[in-house]
C-alpha positions in Angstrom: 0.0 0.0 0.0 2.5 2.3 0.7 4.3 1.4 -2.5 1.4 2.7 -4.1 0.6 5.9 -2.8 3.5 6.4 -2.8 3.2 6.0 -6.7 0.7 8.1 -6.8 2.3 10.9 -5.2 4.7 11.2 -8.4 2.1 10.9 -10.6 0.4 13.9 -9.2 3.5 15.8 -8.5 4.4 15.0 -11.6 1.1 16.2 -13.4 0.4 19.4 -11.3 2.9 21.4 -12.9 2.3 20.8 -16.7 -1.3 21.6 -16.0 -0.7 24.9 -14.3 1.7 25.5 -17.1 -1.2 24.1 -19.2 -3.1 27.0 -17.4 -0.8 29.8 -17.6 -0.3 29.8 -21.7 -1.3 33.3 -22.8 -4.9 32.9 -24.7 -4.3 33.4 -28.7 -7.4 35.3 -30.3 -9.0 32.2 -31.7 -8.5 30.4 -27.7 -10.7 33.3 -26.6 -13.4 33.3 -29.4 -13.7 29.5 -28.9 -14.1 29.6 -25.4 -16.6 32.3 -25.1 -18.4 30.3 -27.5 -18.3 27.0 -25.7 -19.4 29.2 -22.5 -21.7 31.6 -24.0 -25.8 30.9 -23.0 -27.0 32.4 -26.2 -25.6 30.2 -28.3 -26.7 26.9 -25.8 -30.4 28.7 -26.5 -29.9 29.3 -30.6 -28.9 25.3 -30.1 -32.2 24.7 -28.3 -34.0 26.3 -30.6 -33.1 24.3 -33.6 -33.8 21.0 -31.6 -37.0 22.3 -31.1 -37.6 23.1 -35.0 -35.9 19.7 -35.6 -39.2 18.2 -33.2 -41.8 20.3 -35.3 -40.1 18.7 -38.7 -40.1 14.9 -37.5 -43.8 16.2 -36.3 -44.7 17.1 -39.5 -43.2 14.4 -41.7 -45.2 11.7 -39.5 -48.4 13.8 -40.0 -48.1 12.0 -43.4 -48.6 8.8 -42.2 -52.1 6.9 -40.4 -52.7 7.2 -37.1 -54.1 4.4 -34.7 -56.7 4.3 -32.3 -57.7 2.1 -29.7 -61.3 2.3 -28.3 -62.8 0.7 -25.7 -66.5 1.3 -23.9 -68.5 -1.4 -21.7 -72.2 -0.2 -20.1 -74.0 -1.6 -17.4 -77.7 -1.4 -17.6 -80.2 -1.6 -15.3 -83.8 -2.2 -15.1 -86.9 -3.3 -13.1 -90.1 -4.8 -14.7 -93.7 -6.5 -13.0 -94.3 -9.9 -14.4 -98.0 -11.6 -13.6 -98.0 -15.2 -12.1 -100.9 -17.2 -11.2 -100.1 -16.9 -7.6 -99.7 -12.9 -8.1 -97.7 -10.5 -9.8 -94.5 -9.3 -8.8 -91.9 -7.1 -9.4 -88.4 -8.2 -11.2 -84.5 -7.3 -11.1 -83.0 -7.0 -14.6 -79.6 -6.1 -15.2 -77.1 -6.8 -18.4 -74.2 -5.5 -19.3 -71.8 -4.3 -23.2 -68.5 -4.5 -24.0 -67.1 -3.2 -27.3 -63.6 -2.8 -27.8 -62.6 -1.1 -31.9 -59.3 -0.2 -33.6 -59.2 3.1 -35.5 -57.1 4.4 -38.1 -57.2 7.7 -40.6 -54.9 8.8 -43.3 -54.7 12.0 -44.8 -54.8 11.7 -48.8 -55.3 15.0 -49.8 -55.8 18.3 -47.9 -54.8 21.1 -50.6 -51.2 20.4 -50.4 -50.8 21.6 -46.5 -48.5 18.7 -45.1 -46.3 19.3 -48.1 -45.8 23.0 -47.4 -45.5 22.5 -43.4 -42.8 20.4 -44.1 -41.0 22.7 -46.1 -42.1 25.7 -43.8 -40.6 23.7 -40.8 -37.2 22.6 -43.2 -36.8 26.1 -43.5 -37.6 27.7 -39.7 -34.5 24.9 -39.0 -32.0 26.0 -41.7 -33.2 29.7 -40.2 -32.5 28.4 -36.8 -28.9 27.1 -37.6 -28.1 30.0 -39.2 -29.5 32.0 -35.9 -26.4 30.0 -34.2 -23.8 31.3 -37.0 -25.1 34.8 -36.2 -24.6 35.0 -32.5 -21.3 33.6 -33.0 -20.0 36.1 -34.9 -21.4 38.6 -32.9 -19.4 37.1 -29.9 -15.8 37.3 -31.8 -16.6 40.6 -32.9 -17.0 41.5 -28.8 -14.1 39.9 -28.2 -11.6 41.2 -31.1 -12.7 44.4 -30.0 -11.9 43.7 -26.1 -8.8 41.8 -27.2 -7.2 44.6 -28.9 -7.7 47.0 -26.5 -6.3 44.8 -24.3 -3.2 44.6 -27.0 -3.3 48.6 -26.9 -3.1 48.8 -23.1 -0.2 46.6 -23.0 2.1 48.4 -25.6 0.9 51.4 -23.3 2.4 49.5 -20.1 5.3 49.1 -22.2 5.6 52.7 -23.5 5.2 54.1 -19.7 8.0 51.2 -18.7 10.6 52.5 -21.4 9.5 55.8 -20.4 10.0 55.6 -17.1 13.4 54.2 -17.5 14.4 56.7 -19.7 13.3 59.3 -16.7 15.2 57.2 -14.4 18.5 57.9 -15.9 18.3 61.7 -15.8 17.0 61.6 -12.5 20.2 59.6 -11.7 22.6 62.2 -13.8 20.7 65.1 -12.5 21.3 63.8 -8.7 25.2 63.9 -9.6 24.9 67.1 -11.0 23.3 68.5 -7.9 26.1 66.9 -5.7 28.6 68.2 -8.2 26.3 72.0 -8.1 26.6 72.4 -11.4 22.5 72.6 -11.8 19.9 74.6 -10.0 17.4 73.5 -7.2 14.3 74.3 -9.4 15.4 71.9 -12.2 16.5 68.8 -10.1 12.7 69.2 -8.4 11.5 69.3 -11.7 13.1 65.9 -13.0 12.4 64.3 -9.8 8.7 65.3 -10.1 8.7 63.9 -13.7 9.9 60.5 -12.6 7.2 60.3 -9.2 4.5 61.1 -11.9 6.5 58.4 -14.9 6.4 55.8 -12.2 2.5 56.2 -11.0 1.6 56.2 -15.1 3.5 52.6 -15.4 1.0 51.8 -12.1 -1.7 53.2 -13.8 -1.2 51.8 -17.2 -1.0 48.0 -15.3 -4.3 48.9 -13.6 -5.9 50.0 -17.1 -4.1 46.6 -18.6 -5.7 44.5 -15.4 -9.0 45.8 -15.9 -9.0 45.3 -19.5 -8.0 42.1 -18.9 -11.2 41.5 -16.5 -13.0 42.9 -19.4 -12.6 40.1 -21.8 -12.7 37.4 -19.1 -16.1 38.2 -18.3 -17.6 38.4 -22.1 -16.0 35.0 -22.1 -17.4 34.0 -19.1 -14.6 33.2 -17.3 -14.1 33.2 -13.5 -11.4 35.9 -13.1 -7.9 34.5 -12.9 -5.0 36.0 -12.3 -2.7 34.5 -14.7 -4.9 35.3 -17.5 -2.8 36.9 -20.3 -3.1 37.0 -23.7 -0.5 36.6 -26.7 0.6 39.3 -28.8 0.7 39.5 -32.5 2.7 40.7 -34.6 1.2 44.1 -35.2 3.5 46.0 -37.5 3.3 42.5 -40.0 -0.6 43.2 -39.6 -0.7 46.4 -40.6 1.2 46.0 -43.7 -1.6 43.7 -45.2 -3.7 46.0 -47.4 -7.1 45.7 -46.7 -10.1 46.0 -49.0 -11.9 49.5 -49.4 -14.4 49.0 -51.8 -17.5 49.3 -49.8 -19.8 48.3 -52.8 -17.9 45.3 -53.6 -17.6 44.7 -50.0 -21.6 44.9 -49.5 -21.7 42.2 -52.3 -19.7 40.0 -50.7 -21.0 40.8 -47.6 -24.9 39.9 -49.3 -24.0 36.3 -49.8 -22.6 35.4 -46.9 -24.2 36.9 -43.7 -25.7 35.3 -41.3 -27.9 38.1 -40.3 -29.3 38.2 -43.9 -29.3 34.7 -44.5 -32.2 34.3 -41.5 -34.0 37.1 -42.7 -34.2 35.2 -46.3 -35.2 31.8 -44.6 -37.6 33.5 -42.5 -39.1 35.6 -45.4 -39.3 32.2 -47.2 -41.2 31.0 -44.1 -44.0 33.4 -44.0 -44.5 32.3 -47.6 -45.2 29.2 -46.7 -48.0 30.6 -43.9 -49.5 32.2 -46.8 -50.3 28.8 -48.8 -51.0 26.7 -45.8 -53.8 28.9 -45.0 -55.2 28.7 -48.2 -55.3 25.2 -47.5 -58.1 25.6 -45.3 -60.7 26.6 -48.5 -60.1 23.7 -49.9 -61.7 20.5 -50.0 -60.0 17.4 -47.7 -60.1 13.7 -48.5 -59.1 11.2 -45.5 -59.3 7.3 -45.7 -60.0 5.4 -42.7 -60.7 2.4 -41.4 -61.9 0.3 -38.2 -62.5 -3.2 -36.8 -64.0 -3.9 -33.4 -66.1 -6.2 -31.9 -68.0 -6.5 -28.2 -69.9 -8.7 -25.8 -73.4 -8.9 -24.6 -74.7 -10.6 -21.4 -78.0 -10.9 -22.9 -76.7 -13.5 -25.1 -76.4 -15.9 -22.2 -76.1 -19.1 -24.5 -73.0 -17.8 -26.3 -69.5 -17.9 -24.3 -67.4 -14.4 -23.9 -64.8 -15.9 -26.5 -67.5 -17.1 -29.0 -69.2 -13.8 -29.1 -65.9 -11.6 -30.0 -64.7 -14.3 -32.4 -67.9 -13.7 -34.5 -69.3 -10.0 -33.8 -65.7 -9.0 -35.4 -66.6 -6.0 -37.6 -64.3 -4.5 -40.0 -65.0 -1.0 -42.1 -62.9 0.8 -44.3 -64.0 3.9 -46.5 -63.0 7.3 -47.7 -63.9 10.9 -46.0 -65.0 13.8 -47.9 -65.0 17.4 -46.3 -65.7 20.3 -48.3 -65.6 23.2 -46.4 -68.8 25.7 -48.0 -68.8 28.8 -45.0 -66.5 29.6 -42.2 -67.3 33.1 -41.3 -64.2 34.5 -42.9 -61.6 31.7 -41.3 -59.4 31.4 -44.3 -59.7 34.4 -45.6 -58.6 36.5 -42.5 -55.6 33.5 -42.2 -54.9 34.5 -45.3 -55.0 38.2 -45.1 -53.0 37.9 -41.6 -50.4 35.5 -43.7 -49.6 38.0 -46.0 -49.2 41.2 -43.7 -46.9 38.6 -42.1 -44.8 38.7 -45.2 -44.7 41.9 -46.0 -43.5 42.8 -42.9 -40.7 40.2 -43.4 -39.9 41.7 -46.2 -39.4 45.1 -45.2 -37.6 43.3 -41.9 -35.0 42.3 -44.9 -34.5 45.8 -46.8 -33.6 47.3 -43.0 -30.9 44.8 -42.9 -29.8 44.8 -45.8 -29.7 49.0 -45.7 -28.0 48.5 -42.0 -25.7 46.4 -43.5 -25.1 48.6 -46.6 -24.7 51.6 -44.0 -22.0 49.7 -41.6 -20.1 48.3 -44.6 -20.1 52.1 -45.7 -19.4 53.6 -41.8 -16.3 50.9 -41.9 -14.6 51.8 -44.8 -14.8 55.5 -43.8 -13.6 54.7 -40.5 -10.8 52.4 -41.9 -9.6 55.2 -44.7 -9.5 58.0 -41.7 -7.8 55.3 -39.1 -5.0 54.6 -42.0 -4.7 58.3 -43.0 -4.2 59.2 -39.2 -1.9 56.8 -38.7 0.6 57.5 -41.3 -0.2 61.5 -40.2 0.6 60.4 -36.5 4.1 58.4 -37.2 5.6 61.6 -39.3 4.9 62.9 -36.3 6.1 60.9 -33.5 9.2 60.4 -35.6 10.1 64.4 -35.6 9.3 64.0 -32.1 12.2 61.2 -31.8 14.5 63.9 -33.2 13.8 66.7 -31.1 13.8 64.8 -27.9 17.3 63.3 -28.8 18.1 66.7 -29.4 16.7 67.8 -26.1 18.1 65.1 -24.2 21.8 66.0 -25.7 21.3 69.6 -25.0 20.0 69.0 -21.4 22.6 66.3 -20.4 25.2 69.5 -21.4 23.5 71.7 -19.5 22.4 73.8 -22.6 18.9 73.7 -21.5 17.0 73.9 -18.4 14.8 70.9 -17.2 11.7 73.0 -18.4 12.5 72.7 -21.9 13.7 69.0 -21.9 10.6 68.0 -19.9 8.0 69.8 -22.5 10.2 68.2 -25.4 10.0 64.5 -23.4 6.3 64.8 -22.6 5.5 65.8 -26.4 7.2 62.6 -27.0 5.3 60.8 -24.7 1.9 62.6 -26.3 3.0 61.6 -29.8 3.7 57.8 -28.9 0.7 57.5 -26.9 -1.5 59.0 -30.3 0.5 56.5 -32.7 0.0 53.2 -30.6 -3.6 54.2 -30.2 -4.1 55.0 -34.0 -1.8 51.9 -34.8 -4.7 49.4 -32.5 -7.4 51.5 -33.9 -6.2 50.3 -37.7 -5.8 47.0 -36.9 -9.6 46.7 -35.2 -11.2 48.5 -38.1 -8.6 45.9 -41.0 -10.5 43.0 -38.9 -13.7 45.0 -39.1 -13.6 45.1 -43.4 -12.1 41.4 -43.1 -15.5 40.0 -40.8 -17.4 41.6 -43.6 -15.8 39.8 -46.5 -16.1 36.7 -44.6 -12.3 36.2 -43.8 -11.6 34.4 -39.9 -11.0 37.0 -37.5 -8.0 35.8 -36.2 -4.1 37.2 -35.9 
């Protein structure tokens, strides 16, 4: 025994740390998507819901076939009657009793085509259904790109604010031996040393931002918070390099074929058709063949035996059932009348999409022309920014500048970064954007 759990032991020791390891890989974009998907409640309902379309289909299908009946009835009667005697009348007990026991069965031959189009109705409320499960799935990785970049944004940020603060660092270092050596005034030391208090609470603030951020996307994933959550970084500058496609009219073509959104408005349009002809159904006439055998017992026939009576009073029928409907006080023809409102109102349900989509396709390639103009706009920028602030940097370290100067030169720096890694994030989100709409993965 001890051998054993002792063997067990190193198996568990031995496994514990491959699955924390297991645990503590940073999440790639597609880990994320997958998992909020596997976790997310409206996609377990959209799920539901086609298992209850697939129930109304296998209803409908076996609405084709007979059904089967089994009927059963026995009556006890009762009764009192005088008979005359020659020693006097009197009165007399009678009492008897039925059993019938039948088998009934109907099949539907014709009823103006109305089994035939709920089965098609139902075939397409499931392929609607489906697609209702594509649809809320893509509306999840679009929530998470969007909190997974900005949680890519906050951490170049954490890096900016690190480098910055390092860079502080090392003039707060030179301008402590310069105040020892007093060859630099009071009023500019305070100032570096203020710069690097306030460099060092922005790399504290820019972990908070990262942290919550991070909580951020592991609740839309509906994950319980863990600490070690981190995510993997992509190769941005590779990203941004791809050219991305800025033809919104041929995008909205693409984009026509291949939504989900539009794709259930179709199927649902096609649906309400279908309401249209099965309630025409209802005027016209319905033919049914059906068909029965029973047979019963009477205690009246006291010289025939239980057995011998059902073996003979077996009676079989079979024949055909006519029913042509003549008035209904408007039934079908307000059905009807509904049906079709129905579909028009489908219909104009699909021109909004199709607009909305037409006006987000349009919104996106705006968005994405002003992100890529900005960006280039921003990086001419932060590179004369570079120059100066070497400059700056050179001319303060030789005491050719006060801190003032430097500091206003550094902070633009810091302002011009900040700008460019947010305009940089903002390109890539609105790229992925144009991509979802062409119907390319979103993934890094």
């Amino acid at each position: 025994m001890i051998k054993h759990f002792i063997l067990v032991q190193i198996i568990v020791l031995s496994i514990i740390p491959k699955f924390i390891q297991a645990q503590e890989q940073p999440f790639s974009l597609d880990a994320c998507i997958k998992y909020a998907w596997e976790n997310s409640t409206e996609i377990s309902r959209a799920s539901n819901s086609v298992g209850i379309q697939n129930a109304y289909l296998a209803q409908s299908k076996a609405e084709r076939g007979p059904n089967l009946f089994m009927n059963g009835s026995q009556t006890l009667n009762s009764s009192r009657s005088y008979e005359n005697s020659d020693t006097g009348g009197s009165w007399k007990q009678n009492s008897s009793s039925k059993l019938s026991v039948s088998l009934n069965s109907e099949i539907t031959l014709y009823n103006g085509a109305k089994l035939k189009n709920t089965i098609a109705q139902n075939k397409t409320n499931l392929a609607a259904s489906e697609t209702d499960i594509q649809t809320q799935k893509e509306l999840i990785s679009l929530n998470i790109l969007s909190a997974y970049i900005n949680a890519l944004l906050t951490i170049e940020n954490v890096k900016n604010s690190e480098s910055q603060l390092q860079s502080t660092k090392k003039q707060f270092e030179l301008a402590e031996a310069r105040k020892s050596a007093g060859i630099i005034s009071a009023s500019d030391f305070l100032n570096i040393k203020s710069q690097y208090a306030l460099d060092k609470a922005l790399v504290i603030n820019a972990k908070n931002t990262l942290r919550i951020n991070y909580v951020a996307l592991m609740q839309l994933m509906n994950m319980p918070i863990n600490d070690s959550f981190s995510i993997q970084e992509p190769n941005v500058d590779a990203l941004l390099k791809i050219a991305s496609e800025s033809d919104a009219n041929l995008i909205y073509k693409i984009a026509l074929g291949i939504q989900p959104t539009i794709k259930s408005a179709e199927l649902y349009l096609e649906s309400a058709k279908m309401d249209s002809k099965i309630a025409q159904a209802g005027a016209l006439p319905q033919l049914s063949l059906g068909g029965s055998i029973g047979s019963g017992y009477s205690s009246d026939m006291t010289d025939v035996n239980f057995g011998d009576q059902f073996s003979n009073k077996i009676n079989p029928s079979i024949g055909l059932s006519l029913s042509i409907p003549i008035f209904q006080r408007k039934k079908v023809k307000t059905n009807v009348t509904i049906a079709n409102i129905q579909t028009q109102n489908e219909e104009l349900i699909l021109v909004d999409l199709k607009n909305d989509l037409r006006k987000y396709i349009e919104q996106a390639c705006i968005d994405s022309q002003i992100a890529s103009s900005n960006y280039l706009a921003l990086q001419e920028q932060y590179d004369a920014e570079i120059e100066s602030y070497q400059l700056s940097d050179e001319m303060f370290t030789q005491g050719m500048i006060n801190s003032v100067d430097f500091l206003t030169s550094k902070n633009n720096l810091v302002s011009a970064e900040n700008k460019l890694t947010q305009a940089k994030y903002n390109v890539l989100l609105q790229n992925k954007i144009i991509d979802y709409y062409i119907g390319n993965t979103i993934l890094f």
